[in-house]
Structure formats: C-alpha cells, structure tokens
ZAZAGU-568241 format. One record per residue: residue number from 1; residue in three letters; x, y, z of N, C-alpha, C in turn. Coordinates in steps of 0.1 Angstrom, whole numbers, plus 5000, padded with zeros to 4 digits. Example, Ala and Ser with C-alpha at 12.3 -4.5 7.8 and 13.67 -1.06 7.14 Angstrom:
<pts>
pt nr = 1 | rest = ALA | n.c1 = 5132 | n.c2 = 4943 | n.c3 = 5078 | ca.c1 = 5123 | ca.c2 = 4955 | ca.c3 = 5078 | c.c1 = 5132 | c.c2 = 4967 | c.c3 = 5078 $
pt nr = 2 | rest = SER | n.c1 = 5128 | n.c2 = 4978 | n.c3 = 5071 | ca.c1 = 5137 | ca.c2 = 4989 | ca.c3 = 5071 | c.c1 = 5129 | c.c2 = 5000 | c.c3 = 5079 $
</pts>
This chain:
<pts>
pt nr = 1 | rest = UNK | n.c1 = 6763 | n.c2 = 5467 | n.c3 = 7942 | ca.c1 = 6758 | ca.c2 = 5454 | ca.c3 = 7947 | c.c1 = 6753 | c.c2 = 5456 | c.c3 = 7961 $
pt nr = 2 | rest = UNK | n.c1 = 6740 | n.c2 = 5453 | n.c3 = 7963 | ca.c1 = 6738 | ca.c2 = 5455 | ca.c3 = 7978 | c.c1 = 6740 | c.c2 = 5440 | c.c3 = 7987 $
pt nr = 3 | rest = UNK | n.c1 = 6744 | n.c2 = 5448 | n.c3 = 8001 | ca.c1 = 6751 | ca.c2 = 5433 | ca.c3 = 8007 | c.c1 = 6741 | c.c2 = 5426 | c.c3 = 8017 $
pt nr = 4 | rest = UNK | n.c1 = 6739 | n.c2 = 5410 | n.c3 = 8010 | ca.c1 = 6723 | ca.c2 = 5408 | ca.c3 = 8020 | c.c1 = 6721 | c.c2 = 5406 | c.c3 = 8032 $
pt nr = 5 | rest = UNK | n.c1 = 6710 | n.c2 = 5410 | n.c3 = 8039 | ca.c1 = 6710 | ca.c2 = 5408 | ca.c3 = 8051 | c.c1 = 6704 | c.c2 = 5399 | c.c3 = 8055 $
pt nr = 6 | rest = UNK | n.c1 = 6709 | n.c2 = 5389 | n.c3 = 8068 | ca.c1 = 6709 | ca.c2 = 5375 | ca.c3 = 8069 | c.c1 = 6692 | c.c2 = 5375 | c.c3 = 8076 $
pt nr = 7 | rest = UNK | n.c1 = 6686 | n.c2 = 5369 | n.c3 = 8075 | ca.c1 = 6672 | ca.c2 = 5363 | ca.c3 = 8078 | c.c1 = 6674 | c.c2 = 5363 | c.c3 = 8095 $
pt nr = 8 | rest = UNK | n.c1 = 6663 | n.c2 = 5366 | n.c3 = 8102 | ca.c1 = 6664 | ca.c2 = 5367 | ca.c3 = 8111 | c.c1 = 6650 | c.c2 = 5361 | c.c3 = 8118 $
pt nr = 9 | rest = UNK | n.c1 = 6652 | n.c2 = 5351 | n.c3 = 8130 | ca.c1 = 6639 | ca.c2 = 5346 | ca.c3 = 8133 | c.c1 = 6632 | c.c2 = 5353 | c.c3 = 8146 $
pt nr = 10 | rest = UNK | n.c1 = 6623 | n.c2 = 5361 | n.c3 = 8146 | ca.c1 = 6617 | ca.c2 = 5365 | ca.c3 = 8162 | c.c1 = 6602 | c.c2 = 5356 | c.c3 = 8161 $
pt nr = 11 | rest = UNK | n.c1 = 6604 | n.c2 = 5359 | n.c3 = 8174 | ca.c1 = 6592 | ca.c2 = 5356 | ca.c3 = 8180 | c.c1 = 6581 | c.c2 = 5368 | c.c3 = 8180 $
pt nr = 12 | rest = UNK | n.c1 = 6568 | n.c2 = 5363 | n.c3 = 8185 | ca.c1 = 6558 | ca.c2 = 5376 | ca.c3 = 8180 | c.c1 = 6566 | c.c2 = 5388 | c.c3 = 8193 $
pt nr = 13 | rest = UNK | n.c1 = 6566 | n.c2 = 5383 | n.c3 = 8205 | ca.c1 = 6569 | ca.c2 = 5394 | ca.c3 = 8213 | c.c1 = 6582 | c.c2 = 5404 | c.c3 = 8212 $
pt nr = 14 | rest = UNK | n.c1 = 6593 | n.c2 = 5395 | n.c3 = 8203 | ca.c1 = 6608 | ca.c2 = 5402 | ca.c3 = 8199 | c.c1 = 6601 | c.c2 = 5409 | c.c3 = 8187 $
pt nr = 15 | rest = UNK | n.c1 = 6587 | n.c2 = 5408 | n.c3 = 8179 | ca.c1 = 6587 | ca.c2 = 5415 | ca.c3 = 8165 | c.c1 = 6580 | c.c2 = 5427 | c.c3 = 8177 $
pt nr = 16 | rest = UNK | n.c1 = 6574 | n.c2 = 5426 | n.c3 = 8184 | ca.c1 = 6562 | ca.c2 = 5437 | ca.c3 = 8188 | c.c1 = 6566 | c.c2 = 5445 | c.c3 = 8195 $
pt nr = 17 | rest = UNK | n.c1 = 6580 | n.c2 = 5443 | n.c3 = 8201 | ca.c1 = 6588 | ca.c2 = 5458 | ca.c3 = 8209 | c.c1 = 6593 | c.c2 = 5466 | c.c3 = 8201 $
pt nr = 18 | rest = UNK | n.c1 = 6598 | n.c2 = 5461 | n.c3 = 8192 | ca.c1 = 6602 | ca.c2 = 5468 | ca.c3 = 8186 | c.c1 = 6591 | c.c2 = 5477 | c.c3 = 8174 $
pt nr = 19 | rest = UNK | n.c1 = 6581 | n.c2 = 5470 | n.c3 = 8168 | ca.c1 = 6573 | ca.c2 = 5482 | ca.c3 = 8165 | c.c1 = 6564 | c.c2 = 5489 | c.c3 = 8175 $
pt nr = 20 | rest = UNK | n.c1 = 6565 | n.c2 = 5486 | n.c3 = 8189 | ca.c1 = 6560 | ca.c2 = 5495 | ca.c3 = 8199 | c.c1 = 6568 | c.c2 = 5505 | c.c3 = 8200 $
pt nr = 21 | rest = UNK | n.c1 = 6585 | n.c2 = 5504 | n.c3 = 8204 | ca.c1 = 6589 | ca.c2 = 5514 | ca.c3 = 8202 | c.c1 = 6593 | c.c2 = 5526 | c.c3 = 8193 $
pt nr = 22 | rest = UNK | n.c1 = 6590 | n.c2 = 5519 | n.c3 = 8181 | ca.c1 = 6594 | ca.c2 = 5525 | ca.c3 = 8170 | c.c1 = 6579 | c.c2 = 5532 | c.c3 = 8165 $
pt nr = 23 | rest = UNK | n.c1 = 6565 | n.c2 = 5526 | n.c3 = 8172 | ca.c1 = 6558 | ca.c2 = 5537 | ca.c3 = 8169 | c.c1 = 6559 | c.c2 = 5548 | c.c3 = 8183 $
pt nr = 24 | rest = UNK | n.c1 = 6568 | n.c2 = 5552 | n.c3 = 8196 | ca.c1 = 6567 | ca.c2 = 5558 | ca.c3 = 8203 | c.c1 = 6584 | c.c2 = 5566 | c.c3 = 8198 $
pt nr = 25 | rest = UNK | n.c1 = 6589 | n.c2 = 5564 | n.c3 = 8190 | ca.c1 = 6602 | ca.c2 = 5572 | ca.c3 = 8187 | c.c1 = 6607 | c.c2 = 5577 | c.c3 = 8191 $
pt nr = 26 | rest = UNK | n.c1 = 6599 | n.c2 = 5593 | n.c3 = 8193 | ca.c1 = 6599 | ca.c2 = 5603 | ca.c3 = 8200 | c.c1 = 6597 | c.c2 = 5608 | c.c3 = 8211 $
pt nr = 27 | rest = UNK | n.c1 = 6598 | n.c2 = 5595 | n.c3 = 8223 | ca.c1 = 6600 | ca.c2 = 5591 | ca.c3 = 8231 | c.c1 = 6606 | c.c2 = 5584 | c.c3 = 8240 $
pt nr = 28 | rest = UNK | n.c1 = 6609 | n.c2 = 5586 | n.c3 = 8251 | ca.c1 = 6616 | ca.c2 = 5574 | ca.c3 = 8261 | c.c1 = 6605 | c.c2 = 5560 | c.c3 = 8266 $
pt nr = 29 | rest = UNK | n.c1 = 6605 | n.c2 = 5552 | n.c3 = 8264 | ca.c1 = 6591 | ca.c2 = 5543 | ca.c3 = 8270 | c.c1 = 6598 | c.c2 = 5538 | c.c3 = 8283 $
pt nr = 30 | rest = UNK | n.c1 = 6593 | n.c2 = 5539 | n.c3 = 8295 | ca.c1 = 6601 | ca.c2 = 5530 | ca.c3 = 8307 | c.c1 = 6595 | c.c2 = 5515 | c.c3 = 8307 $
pt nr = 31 | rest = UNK | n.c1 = 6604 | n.c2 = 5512 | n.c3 = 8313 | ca.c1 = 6603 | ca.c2 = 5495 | ca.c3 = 8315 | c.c1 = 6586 | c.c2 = 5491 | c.c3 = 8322 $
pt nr = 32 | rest = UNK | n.c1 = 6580 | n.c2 = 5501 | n.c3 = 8330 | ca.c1 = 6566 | ca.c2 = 5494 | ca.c3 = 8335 | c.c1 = 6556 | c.c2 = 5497 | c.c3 = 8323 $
pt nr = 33 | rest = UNK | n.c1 = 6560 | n.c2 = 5511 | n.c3 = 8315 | ca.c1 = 6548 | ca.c2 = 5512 | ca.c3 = 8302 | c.c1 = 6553 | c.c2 = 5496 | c.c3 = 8292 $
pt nr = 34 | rest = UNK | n.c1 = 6561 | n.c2 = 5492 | n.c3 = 8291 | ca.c1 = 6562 | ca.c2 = 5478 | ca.c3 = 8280 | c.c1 = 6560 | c.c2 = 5466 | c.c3 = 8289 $
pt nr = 35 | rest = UNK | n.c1 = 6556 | n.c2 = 5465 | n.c3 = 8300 | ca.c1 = 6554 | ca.c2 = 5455 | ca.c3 = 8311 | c.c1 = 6538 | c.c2 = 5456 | c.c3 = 8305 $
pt nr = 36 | rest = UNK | n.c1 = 6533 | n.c2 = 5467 | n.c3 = 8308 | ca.c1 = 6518 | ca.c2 = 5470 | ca.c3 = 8308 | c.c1 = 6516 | c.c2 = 5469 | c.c3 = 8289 $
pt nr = 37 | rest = UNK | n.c1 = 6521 | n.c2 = 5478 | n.c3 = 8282 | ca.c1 = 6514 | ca.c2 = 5470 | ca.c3 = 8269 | c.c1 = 6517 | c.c2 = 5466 | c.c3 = 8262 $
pt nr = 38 | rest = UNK | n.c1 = 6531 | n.c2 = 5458 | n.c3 = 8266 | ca.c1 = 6537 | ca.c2 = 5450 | ca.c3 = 8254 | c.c1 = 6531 | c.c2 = 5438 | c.c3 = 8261 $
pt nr = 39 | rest = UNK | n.c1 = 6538 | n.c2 = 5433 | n.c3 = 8275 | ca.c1 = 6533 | ca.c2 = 5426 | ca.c3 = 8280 | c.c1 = 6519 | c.c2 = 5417 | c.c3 = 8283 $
pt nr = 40 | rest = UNK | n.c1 = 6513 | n.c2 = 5430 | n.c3 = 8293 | ca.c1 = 6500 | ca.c2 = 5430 | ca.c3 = 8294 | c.c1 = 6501 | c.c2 = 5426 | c.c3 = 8311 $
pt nr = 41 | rest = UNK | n.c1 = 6509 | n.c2 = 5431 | n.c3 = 8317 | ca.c1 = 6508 | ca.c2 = 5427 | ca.c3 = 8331 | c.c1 = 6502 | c.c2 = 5445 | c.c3 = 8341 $
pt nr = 42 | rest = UNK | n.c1 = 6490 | n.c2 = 5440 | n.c3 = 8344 | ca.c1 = 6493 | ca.c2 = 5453 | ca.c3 = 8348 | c.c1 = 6499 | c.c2 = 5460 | c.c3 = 8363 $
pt nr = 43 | rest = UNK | n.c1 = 6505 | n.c2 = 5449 | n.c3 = 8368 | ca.c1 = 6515 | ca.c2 = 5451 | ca.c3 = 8380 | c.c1 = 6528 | c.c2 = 5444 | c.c3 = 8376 $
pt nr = 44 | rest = UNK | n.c1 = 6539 | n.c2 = 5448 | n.c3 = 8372 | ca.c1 = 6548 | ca.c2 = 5443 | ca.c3 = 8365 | c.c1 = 6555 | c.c2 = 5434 | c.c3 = 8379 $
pt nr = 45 | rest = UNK | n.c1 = 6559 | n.c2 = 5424 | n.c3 = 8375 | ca.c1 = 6564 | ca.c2 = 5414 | ca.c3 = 8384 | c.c1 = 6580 | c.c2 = 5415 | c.c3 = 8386 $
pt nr = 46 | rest = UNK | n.c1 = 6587 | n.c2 = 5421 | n.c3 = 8373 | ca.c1 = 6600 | ca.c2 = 5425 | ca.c3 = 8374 | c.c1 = 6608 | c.c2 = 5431 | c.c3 = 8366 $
pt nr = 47 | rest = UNK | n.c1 = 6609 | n.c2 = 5447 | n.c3 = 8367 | ca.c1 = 6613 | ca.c2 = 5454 | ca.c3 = 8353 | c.c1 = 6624 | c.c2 = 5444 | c.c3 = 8349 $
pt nr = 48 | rest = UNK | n.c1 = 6632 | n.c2 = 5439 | n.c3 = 8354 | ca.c1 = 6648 | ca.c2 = 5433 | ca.c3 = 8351 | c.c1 = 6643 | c.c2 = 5426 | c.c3 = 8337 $
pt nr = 49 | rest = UNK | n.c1 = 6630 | n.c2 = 5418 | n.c3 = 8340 | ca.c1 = 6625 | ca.c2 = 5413 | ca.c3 = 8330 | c.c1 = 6627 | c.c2 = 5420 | c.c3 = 8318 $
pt nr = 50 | rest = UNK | n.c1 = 6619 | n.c2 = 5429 | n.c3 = 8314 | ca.c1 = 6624 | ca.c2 = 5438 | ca.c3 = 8302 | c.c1 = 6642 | c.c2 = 5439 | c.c3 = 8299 $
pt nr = 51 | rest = UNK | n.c1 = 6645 | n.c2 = 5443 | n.c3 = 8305 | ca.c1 = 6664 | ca.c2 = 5441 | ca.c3 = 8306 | c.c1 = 6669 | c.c2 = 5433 | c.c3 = 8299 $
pt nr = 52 | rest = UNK | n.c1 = 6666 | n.c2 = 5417 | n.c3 = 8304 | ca.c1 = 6670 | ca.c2 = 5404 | ca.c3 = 8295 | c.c1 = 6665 | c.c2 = 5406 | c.c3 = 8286 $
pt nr = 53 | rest = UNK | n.c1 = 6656 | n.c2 = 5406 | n.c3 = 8286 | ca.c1 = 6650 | ca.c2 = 5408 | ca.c3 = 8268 | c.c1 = 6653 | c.c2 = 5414 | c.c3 = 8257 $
pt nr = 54 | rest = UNK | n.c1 = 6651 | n.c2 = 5425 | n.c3 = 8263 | ca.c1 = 6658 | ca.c2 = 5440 | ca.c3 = 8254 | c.c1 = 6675 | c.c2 = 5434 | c.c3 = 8251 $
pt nr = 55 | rest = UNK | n.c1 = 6684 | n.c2 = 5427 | n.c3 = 8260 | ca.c1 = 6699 | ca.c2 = 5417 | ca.c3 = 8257 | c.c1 = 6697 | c.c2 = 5408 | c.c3 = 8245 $
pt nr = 56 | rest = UNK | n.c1 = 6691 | n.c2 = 5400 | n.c3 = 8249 | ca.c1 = 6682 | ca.c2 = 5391 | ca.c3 = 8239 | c.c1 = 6684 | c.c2 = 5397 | c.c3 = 8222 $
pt nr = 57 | rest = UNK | n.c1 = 6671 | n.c2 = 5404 | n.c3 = 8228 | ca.c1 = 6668 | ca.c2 = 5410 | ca.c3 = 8214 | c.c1 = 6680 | c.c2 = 5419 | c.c3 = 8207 $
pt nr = 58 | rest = UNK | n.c1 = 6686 | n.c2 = 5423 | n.c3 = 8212 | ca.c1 = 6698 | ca.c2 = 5430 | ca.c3 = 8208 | c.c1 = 6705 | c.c2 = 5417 | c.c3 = 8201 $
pt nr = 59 | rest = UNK | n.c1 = 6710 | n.c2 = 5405 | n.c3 = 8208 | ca.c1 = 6718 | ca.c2 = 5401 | ca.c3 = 8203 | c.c1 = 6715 | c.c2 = 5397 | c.c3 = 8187 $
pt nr = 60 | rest = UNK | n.c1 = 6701 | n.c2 = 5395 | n.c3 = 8183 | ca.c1 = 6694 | ca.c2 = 5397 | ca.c3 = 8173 | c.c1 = 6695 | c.c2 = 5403 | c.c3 = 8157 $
pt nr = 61 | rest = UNK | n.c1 = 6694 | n.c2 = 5410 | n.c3 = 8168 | ca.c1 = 6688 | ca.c2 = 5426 | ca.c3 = 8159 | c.c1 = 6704 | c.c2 = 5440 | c.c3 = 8156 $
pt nr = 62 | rest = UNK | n.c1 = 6712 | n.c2 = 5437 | n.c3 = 8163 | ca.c1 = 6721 | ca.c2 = 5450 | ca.c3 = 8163 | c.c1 = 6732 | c.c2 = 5443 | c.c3 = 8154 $
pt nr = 63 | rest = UNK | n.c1 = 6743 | n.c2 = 5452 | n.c3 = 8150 | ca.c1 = 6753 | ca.c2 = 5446 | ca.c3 = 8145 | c.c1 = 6761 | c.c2 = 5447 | c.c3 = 8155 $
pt nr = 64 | rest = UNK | n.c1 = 6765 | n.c2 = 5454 | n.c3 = 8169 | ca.c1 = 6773 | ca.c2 = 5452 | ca.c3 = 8177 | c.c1 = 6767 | c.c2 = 5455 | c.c3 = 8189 $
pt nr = 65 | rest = UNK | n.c1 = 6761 | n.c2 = 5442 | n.c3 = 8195 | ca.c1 = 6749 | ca.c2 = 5441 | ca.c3 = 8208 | c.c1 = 6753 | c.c2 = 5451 | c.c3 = 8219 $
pt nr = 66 | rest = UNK | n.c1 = 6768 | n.c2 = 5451 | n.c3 = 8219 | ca.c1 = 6769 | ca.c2 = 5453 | ca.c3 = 8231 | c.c1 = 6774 | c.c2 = 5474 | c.c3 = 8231 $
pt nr = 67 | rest = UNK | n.c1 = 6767 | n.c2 = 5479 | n.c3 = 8218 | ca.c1 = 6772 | ca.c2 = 5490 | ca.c3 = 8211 | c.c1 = 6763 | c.c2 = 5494 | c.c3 = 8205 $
pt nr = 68 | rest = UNK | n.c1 = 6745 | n.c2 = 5491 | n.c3 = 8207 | ca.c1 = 6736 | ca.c2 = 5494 | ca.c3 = 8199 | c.c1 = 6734 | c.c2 = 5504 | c.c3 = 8195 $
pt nr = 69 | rest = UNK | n.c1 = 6730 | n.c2 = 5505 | n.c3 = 8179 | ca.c1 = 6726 | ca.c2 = 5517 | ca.c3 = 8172 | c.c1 = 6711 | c.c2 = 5522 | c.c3 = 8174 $
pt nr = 70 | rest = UNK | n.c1 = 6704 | n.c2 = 5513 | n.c3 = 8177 | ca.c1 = 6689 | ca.c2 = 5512 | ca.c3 = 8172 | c.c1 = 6680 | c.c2 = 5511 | c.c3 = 8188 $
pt nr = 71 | rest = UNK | n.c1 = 6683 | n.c2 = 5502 | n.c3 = 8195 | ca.c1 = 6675 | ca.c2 = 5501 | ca.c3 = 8206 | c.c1 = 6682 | c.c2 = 5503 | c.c3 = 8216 $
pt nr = 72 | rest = UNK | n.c1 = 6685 | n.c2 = 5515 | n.c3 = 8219 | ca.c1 = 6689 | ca.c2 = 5522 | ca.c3 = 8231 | c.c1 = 6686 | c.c2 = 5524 | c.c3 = 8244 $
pt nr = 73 | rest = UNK | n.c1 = 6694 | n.c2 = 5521 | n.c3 = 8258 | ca.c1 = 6688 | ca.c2 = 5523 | ca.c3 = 8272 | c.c1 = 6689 | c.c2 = 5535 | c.c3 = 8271 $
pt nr = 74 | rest = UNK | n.c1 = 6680 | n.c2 = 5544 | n.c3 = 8280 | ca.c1 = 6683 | ca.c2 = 5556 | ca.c3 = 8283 | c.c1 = 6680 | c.c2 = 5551 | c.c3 = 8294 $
pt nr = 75 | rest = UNK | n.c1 = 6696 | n.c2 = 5556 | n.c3 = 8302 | ca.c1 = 6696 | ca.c2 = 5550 | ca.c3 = 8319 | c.c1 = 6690 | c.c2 = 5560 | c.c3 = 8328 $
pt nr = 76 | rest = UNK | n.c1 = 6684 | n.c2 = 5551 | n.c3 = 8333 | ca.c1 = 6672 | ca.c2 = 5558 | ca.c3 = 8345 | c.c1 = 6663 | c.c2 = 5557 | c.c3 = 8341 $
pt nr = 77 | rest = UNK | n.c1 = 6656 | n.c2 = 5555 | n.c3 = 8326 | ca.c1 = 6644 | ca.c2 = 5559 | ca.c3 = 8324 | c.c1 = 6637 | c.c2 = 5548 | c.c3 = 8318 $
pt nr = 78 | rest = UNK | n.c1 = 6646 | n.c2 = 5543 | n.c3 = 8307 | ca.c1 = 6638 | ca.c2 = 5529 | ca.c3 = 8298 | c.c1 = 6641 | c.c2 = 5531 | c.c3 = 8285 $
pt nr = 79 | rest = UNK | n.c1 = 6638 | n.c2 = 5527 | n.c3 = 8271 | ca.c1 = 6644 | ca.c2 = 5527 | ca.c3 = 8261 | c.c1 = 6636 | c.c2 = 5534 | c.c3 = 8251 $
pt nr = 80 | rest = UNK | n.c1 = 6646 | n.c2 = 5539 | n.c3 = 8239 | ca.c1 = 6639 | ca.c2 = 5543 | ca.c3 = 8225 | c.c1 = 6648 | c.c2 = 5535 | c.c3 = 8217 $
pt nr = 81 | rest = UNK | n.c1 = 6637 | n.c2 = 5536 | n.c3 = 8204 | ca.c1 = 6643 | ca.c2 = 5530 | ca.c3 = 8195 | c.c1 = 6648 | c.c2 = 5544 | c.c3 = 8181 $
pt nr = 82 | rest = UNK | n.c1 = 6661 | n.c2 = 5542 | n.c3 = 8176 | ca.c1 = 6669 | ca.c2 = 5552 | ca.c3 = 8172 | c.c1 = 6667 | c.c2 = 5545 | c.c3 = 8153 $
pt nr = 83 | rest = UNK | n.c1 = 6655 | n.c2 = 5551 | n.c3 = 8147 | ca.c1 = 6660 | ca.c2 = 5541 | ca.c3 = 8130 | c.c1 = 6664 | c.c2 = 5552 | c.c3 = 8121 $
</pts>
C-alpha cells in the first residue's frame, strides 16, 4: 500500500525555485543568481530575502524543515537542490 502524500499549496514563486534549482542540480546557485532569475531583480535588494523564503519553503516541502533532505544551504555559497 502506498502511503499518500498530503496536497500541498505553493505559490507560483515557491513552485519556480524549486524547478530552477532542480534544473541547475549539479550545481550550487548563490542567493544573487535566484534574486536575478527567479526573482528578476537585477540589483538584489537583500540576499536575507532568499533565506526566509528558502525557511518558508522548507516548512512546506521537507519532512523535517529544520533537517532538509532536498533543498540544501551550502554555507557560504547558496543552495542546491538534492532529489
């Protein structure tokens, strides 16, 4: 029996990080590259910005936010996504 997984509501910008990162995989993306094209800012106003969000979206998306499997900081640099 497979065990279901509960419905989950994003917004377009919580759906589009994550297939932004997930088409860059094999990569680290830093907080000003997803300011610039997730966002569309092209002088980012405040990485921290990305930060909350990426929290946000974790509490979402992970089974243990504060222990993510999937959307990972790489400190110092900015995040990948691990599927």
């Amino acid at each position: 029996m497979n065990a279901s997984v509960p419905a989950v509501l994003l917004t377009s910008r919580e759906l589009e990080l994550p297939r932004y990162l997930v088409a860059r995989r094999v990569e680290v993306v830093t907080r000003d590259q997803i300011l610039s094209d997730v966002w569309g800012y092209d002088e980012a106003p405040t990485t921290r910005t990305i930060d909350n969000f990426v929290a946000k979206l974790r509490q979402k998306i992970e089974r243990e936010p504060h222990q993510p499997e999937h959307l990972l900081t790489v400190h110092g640099l900015g995040y990948k996504f691990v599927g």
